[in-house]
C-alpha positions in Angstrom: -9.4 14.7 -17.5 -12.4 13.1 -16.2 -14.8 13.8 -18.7 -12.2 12.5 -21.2 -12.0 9.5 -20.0 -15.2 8.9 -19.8 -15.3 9.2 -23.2 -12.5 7.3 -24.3 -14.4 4.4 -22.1 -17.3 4.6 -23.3 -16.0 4.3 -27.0 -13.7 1.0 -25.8 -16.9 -0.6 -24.1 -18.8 0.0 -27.6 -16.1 -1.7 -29.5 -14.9 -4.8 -27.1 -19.0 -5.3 -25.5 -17.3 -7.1 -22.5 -18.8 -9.6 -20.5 -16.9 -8.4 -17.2 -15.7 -5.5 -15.9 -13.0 -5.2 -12.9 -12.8 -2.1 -11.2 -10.4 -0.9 -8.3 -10.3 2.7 -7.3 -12.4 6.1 -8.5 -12.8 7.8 -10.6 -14.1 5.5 -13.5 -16.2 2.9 -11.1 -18.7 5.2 -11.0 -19.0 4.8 -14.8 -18.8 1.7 -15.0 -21.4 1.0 -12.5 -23.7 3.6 -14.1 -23.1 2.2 -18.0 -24.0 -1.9 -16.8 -27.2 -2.1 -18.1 -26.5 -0.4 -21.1 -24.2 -2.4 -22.0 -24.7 -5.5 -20.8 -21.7 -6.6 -18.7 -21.3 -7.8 -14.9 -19.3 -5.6 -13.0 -16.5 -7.3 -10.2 -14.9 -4.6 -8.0 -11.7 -5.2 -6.5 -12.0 -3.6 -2.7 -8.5 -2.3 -1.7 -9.7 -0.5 1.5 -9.0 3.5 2.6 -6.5 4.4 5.3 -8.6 4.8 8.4 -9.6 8.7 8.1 -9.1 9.1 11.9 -5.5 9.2 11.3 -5.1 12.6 9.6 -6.5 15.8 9.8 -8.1 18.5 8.4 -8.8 18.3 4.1 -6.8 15.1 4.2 -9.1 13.6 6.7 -12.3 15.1 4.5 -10.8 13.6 1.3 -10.4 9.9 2.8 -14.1 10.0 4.3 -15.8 10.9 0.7 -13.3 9.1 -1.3 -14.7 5.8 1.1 -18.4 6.8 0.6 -18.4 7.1 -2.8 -16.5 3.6 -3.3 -18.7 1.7 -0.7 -21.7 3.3 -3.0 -20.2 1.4 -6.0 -19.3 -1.3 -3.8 -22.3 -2.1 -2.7 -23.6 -1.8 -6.2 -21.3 -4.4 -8.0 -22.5 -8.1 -8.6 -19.1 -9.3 -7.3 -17.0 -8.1 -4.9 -13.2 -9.5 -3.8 -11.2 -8.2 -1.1 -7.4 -8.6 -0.7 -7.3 -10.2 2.9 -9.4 -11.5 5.7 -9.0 -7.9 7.6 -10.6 -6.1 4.8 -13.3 -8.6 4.6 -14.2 -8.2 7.8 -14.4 -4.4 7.4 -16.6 -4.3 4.8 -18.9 -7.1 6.2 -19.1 -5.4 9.5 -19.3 -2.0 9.1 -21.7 -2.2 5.6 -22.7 -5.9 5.6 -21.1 -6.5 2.2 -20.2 -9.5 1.3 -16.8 -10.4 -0.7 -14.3 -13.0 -1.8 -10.6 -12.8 -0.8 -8.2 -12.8 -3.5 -5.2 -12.0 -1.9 -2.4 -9.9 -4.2 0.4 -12.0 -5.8 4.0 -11.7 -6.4 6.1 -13.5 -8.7 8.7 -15.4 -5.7 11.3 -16.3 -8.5 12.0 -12.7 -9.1 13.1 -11.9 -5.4 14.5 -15.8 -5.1 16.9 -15.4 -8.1 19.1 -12.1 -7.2 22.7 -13.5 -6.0 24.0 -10.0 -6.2 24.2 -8.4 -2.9 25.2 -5.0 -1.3 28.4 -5.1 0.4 27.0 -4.1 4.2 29.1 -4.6 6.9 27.1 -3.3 9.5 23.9 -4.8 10.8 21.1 -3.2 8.2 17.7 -2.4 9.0 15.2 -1.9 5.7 11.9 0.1 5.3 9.8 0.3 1.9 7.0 2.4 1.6 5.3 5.4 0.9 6.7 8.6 3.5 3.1 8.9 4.6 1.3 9.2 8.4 -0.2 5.7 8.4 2.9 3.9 7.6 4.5 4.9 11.1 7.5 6.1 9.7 7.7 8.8 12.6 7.4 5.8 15.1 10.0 4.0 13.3 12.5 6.8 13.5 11.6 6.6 17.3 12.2 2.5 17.8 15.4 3.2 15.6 17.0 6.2 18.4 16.3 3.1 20.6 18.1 0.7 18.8 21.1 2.7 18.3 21.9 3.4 22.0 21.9 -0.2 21.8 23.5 -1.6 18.6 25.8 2.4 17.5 26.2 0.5 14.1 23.0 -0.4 13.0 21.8 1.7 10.0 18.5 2.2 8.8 17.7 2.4 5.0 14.2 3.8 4.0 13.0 3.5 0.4 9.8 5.2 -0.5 8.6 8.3 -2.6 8.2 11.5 -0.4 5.5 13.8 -0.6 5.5 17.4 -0.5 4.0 17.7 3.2 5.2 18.6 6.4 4.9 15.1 7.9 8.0 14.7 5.0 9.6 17.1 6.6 9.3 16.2 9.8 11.0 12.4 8.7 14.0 14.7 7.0 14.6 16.2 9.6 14.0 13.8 12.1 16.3 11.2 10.3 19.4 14.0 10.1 19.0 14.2 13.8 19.3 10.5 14.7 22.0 9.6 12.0 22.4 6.3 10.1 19.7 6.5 8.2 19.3 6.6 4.4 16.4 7.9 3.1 16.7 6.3 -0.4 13.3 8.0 -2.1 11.7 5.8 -4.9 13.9 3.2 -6.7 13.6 0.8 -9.4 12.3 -2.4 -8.3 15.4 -4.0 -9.1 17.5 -2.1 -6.3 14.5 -2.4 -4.2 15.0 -6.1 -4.4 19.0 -5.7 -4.4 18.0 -4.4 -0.7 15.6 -6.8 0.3 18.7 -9.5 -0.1 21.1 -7.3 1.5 19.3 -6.1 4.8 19.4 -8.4 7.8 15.9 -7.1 9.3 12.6 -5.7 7.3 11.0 -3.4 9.7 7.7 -1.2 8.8 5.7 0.6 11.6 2.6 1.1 10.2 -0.4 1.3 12.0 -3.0 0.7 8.8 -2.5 -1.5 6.2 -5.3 -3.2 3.9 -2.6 -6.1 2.9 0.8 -4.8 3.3 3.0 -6.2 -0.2 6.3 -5.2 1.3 5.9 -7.6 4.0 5.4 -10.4 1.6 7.9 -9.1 -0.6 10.5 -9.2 2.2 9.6 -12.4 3.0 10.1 -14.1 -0.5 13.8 -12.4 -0.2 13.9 -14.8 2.8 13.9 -11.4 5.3 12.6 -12.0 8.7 10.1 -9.1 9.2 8.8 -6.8 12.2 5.2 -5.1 12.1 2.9 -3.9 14.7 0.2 -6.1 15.2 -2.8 -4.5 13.7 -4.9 -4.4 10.6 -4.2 -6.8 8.2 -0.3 -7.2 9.4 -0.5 -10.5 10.8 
């Protein structure tokens, strides 16, 4: 599909002759970076960060080391360059010595304020949203969670987030059947994922690498204390 798009680009950039272009993630910021002077515009890359490769193994380990190079090649490359917090400023300054402007990701408060409409929980409800990957510590939540229960036997855990078709997934399956009182909900509409935001007593995530971490502020604007490690861009 890549050289497609290219081409579809290409034709939009001849028609609109932008002044700006933003760019996030690959493919097309190669492009784009390549096309400038042809064109004519300025080109503003929004930095997003890449999971610290360290943390997996084998291709997926490969994949996040040459996915990084090739951005911090168009990175370095862009006449603007914004970062979504302080941490992945600091990242990009230290290990490359670009420079960048935070521009931190916003939410819209009055759509998690407004909900009145709650679940009816009566037991004490812990809440998790987030992709079922390795660097969101689901594994290490599971683990806090044993601990909780042998504490609190009616606590439940609910876990939103898509799967993937891995074995770490499995592992959380089968992990989660073991322990009991957990839900693991998949991926949901963002209007139950906010129906559970106002319902849960406690937002909990155990990630160990995040470049900003939305469900933390979304929980928040739902008025839901939060728990976190204390790494990355978490605090």
């Amino acid at each position: 599909m890549k050289p497609i798009a290219n081409i579809f680009f290409k034709r939009a950039l001849e028609i609109i002759r932008p002044d700006i272009v933003n760019i996030h993630y690959p493919p097309l910021d190669g492009f784009v970076i390549k096309n400038r002077e042809k064109f004519g515009y300025k080109v503003v890359y929004y930095y997003h960060n890449v999971t610290d490769p360290n943390m997996y193994v084998g291709y997926g380990r490969e994949r996040r080391i040459l996915e990084n190079k090739r951005m911090i090649k168009n990175v370095s490359k862009a006449d603007k360059v914004i970062t979504n917090s302080d941490f992945t400023r600091n990242y990009l300054l230290s290990k490359f010595s670009i420079n960048s402007t935070v521009i931190t990701p916003g939410i819209d408060f009055q759509v998690f304020r407004k909900k009145k409409r709650k679940l009816n929980l009566s037991h004490p409800a812990l809440l998790h949203v987030g992709r079922i990957v390795k660097h969101k510590g689901v594994d290490l939540l599971l683990n806090a969670f044993e601990l909780v229960l042998g504490k609190i036997p009616k606590a439940h855990l609910y876990i939103i987030g898509k799967f993937d078709n891995d074995d770490y997934s499995e592992l959380v399956k089968q992990r989660a059947g073991k322990i009991g009182n957990i839900y693991l909900l998949g991926h949901l509409p963002v209007e139950d994922v906010i129906l559970y935001y106002k319902s849960a007593d406690l937002f909990t995530c155990a990630s160990i690498y995040e470049g900003f971490g939305m469900p933390f502020m979304e929980a928040q604007a739902s008025g839901l204390p939060c728990v976190g490690f204390n790494t990355a861009s978490i605090p």
